[in-house]
C-alpha positions as CSV (number, residue, x, y, z in Angstrom):
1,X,-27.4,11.5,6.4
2,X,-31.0,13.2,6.8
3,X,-31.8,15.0,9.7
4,X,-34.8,12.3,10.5
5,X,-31.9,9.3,9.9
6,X,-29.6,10.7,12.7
7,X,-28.6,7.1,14.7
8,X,-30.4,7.0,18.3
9,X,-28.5,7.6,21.2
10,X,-26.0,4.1,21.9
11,X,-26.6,2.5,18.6
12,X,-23.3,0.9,17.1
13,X,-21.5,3.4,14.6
14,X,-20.4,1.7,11.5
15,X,-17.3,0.4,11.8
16,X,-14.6,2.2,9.1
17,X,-13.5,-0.9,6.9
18,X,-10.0,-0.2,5.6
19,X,-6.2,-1.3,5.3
20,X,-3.3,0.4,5.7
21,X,-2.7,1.5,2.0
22,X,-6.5,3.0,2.3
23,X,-5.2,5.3,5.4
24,X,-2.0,6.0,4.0
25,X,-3.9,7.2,1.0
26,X,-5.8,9.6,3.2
27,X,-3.0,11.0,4.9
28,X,-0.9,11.6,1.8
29,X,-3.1,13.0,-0.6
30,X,-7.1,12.9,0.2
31,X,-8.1,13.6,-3.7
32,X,-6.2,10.9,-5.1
33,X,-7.9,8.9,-2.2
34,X,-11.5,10.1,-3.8
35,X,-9.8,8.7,-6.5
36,X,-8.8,5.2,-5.6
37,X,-11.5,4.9,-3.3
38,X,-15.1,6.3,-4.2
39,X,-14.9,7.4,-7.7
40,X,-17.0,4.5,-9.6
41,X,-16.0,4.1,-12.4
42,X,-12.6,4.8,-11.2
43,X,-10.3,7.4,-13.2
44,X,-8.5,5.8,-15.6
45,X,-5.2,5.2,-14.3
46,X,-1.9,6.1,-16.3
47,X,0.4,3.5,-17.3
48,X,1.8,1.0,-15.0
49,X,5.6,1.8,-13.4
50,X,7.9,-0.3,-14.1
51,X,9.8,-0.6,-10.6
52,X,6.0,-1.1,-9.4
53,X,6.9,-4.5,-11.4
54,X,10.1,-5.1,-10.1
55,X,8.6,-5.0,-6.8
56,X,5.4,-7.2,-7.4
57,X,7.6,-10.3,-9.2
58,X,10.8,-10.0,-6.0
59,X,7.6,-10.0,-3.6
60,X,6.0,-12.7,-5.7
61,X,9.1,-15.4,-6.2
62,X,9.5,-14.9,-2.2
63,X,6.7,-15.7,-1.5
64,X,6.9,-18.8,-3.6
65,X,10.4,-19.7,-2.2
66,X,8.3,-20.4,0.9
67,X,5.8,-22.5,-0.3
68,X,8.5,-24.9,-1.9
69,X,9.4,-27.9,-0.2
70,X,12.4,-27.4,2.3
71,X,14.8,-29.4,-0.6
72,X,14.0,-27.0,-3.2
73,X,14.7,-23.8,-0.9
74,X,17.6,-23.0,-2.7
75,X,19.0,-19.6,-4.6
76,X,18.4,-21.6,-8.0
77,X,14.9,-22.2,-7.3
78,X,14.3,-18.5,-5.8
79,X,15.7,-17.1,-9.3
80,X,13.5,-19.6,-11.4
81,X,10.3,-18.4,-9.9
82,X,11.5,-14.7,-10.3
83,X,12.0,-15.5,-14.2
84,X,8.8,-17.7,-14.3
85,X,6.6,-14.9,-13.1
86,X,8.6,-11.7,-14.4
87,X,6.3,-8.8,-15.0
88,X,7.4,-6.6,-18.0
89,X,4.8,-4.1,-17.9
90,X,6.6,-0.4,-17.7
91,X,9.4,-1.0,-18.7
92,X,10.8,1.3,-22.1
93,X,12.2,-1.6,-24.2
94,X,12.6,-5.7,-24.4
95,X,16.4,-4.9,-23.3
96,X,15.8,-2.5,-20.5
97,X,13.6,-5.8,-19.2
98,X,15.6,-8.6,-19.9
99,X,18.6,-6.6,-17.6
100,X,16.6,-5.7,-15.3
101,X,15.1,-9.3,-14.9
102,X,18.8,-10.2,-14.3
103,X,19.1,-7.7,-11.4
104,X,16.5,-9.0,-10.2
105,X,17.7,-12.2,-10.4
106,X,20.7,-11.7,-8.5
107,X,18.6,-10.1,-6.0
108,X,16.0,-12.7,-4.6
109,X,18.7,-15.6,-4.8
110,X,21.3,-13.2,-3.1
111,X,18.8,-12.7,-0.6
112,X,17.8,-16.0,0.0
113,X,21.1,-17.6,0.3
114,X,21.1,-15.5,3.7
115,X,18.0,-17.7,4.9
116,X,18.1,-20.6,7.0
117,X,15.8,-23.0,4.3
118,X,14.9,-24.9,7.2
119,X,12.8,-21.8,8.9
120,X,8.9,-22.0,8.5
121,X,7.5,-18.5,9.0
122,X,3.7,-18.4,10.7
123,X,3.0,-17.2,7.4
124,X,4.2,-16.2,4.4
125,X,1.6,-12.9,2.4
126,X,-0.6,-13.8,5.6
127,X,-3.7,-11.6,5.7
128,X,-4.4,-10.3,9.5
129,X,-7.4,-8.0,10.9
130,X,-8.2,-6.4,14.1
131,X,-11.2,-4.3,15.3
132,X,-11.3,-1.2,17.7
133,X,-14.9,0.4,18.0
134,X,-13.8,3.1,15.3
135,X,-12.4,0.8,12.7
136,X,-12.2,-3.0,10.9
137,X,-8.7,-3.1,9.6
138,X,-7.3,-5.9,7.4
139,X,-3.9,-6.3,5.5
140,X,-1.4,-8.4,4.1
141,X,2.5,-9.2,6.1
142,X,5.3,-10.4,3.7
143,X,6.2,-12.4,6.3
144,X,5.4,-13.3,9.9
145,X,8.1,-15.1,11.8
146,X,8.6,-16.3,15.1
147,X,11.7,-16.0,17.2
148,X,11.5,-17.3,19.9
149,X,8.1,-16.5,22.3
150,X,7.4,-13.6,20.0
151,X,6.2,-12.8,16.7
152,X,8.1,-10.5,14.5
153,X,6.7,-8.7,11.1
154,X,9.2,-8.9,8.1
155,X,8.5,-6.3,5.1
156,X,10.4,-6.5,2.1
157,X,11.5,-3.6,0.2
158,X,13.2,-3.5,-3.6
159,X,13.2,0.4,-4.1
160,X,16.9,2.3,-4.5
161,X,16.1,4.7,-1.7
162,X,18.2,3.3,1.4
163,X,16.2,2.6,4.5
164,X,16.6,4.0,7.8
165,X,15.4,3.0,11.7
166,X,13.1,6.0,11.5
167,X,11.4,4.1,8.8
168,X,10.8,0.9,10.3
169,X,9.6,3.2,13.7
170,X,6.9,5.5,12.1
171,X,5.2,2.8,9.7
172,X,1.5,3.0,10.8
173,X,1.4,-0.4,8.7
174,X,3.9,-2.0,10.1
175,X,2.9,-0.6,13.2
176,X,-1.3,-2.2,12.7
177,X,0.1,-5.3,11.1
178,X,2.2,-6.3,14.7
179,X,-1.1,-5.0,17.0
180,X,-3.2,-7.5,14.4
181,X,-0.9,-10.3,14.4
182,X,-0.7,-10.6,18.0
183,X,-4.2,-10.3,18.5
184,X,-4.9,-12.9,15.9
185,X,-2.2,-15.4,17.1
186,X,-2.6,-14.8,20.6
187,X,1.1,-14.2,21.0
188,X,3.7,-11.0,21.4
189,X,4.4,-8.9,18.1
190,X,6.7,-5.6,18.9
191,X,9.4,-6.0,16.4
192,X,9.2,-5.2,12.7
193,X,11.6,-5.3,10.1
194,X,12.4,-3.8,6.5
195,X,14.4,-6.3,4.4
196,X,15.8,-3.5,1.8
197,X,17.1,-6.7,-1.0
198,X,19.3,-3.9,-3.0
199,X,21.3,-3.5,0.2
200,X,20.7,-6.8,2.2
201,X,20.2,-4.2,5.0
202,X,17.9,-5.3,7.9
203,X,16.2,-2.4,9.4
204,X,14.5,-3.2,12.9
205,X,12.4,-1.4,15.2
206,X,11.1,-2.4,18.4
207,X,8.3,-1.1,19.6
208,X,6.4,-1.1,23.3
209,X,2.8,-1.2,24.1
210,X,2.5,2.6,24.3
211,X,4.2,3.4,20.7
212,X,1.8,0.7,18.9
213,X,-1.4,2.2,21.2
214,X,-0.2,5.4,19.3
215,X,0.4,4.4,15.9
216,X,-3.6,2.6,16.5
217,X,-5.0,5.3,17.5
218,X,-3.3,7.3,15.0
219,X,-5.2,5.3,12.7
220,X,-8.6,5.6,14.5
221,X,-8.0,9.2,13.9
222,X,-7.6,8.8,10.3
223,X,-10.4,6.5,10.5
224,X,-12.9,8.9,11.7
225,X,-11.9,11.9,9.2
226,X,-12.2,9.7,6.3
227,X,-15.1,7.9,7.2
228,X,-17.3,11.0,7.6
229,X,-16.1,12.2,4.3
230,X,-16.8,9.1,2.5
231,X,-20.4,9.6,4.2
232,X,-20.8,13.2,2.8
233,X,-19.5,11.6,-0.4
234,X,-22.2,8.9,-0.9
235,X,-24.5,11.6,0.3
236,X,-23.4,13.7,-2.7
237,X,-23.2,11.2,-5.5
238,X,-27.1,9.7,-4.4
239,X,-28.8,12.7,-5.3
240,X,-29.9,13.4,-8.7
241,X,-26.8,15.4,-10.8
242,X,-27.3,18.9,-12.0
243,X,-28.0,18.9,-15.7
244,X,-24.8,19.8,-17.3
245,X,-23.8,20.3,-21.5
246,X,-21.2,17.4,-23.1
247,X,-18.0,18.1,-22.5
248,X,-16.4,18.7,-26.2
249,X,-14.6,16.3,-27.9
250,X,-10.5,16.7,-27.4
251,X,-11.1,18.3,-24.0
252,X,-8.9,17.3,-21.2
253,X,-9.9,14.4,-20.0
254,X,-11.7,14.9,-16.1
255,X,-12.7,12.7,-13.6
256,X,-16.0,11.1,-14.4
257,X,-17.7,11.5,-11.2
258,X,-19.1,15.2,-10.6
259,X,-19.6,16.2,-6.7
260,X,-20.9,19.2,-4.9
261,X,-18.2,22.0,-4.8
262,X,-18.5,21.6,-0.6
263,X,-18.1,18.0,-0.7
264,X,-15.1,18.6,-3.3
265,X,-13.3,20.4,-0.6
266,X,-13.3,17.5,1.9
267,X,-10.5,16.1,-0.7
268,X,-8.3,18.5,-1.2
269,X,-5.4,18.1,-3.2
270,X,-1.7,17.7,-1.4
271,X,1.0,19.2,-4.4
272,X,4.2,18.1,-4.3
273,X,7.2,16.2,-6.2
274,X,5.2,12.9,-5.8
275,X,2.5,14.1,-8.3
276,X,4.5,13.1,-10.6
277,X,4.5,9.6,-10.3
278,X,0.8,9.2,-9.1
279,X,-1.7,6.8,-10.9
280,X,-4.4,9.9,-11.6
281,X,-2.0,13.0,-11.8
282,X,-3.9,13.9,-15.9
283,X,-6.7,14.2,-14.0
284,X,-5.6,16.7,-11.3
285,X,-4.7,20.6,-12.4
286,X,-2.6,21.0,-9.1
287,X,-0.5,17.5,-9.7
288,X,0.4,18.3,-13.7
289,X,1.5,21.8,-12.3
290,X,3.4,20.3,-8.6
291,X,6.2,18.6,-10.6
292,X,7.6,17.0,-14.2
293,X,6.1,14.4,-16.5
294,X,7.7,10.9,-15.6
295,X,8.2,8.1,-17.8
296,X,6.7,5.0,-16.7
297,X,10.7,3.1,-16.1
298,X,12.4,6.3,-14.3
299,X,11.7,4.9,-10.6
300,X,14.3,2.4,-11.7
301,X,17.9,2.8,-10.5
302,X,19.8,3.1,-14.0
């Protein structure tokens, strides 16, 4: 912003429009955030992962389990839609695919013959929102239920890592997703939960008015670093760009937006063993050096 387009003194700041993911993004790694987030066009992303796929069709068929009526909530139905709406993108071979599609399988109707078919959750991949005077957040809850006079959030997780209470306790989405629920609905949200299917392990957390005031303002924080950057950003990419020569042909391929070497350092790079299995690691020297090329099905438990 220009020196003669400061804001007056008590005009509204723009509210920071995000969801979780976006300030997850910024606390793990801010140039892959650039990435996701600013760069238009995007980077070109590397090839989809196939437990990314796993995940999407369990999530998908549970959420379709839901929306049956309550005579069709049965395990039979649960592993139908699973099959029906199978992703096979990632994965090395036909085979490695057709088994894991039987994992899978097993997985959403072993976890739904735990259910009580009769249950109607307050919503089932149930966008909520809230508003501070920092940010406008939004996302999306697996599940809401309600048990008794509260509301609880329900997560589900399909990754081969086992879960633990600490998880469940520090997720700033989990976390924003109860603060927004209750807000929206009117009605008490403290507890979330991480379904891990793999396990059929429930992991709970309760938390009290203080933790989620933390966890939000946690986020506000977040909130306020990346906004300014994301300012400085748009500065940057407005002005004219510098006359540069064609990068020749074969050369490694960069991103394909060009910024200021000052504005650059607001996203800093965050090396480390998950380089290797982020979306834009060709295009980042310090993520090709951090750790080992990955194949696309290697996040899968084989």
């Amino acid at each position: 912003m220009n020196a003669d387009q400061l804001p007056l003194e008590g005009m509204p700041r723009r509210l920071y429009s995000c969801t979780p993911s976006r300030l997850n993004t910024w606390l793990d790694c801010r140039r892959r955030y650039r990435f996701t987030y600013l760069d238009r066009p995007q980077p070109p992303k590397g090839p989809a992962w196939a437990h990314n796929s796993v995940g999407a069709s369990v999530h998908n068929a549970l959420a379709g389990w839901w929306r049956e009526p309550y005579e069709r909530r049965t395990p039979l139905t649960a592993a139908i839609l699973l099959t029906n709406g199978w992703i096979k993108e990632g994965f090395r071979d036909e085979e490695q695919s057709a088994r894991w599609l039987g994992r899978a399988r097993d997985l959403v109707s072993g976890y739904v013959s735990t259910l009580d078919p009769s249950d109607d959750p307050v919503g089932v991949e149930r966008t909520v929102a809230t508003r501070t005077k920092v940010l406008a957040l939004s996302g999306r809850i697996d599940r809401l239920d309600r048990r008794g006079d509260e509301l609880v959030v329900v997560d589900y997780k399909t990754g081969r890592r086992p879960l633990t209470q600490d998880d469940a306790r520090s997720s700033l989405a989990l976390a924003v997703y109860a603060i927004a629920a209750s807000r929206m609905m009117r009605t008490p949200c403290r507890t979330v939960e991480l379904h891990h299917l793999p396990t059929g392990e429930i992991v709970e957390w309760r938390h009290t008015d203080e933790s989620l005031e933390r966890h939000l303002g946690r986020a506000e924080e977040v909130a306020v670093e990346a906004s300014a950057a994301d300012e400085r950003y748009r500065e940057a990419v407005a002005a004219p760009p510098p006359s540069r020569s064609r990068a020749p042909r074969g050369a490694p391929q960069g991103p394909a937006v060009r910024v200021p070497p000052e504005v650059e350092a607001l996203f800093t790079p965050s090396p480390g063993p998950i380089c290797s299995w982020c979306d834009f690691r060709r295009h980042c020297p310090e993520g090709l050096a951090a750790g080992p090329d990955r194949n696309p099905w290697d996040g899968l438990a084989d």
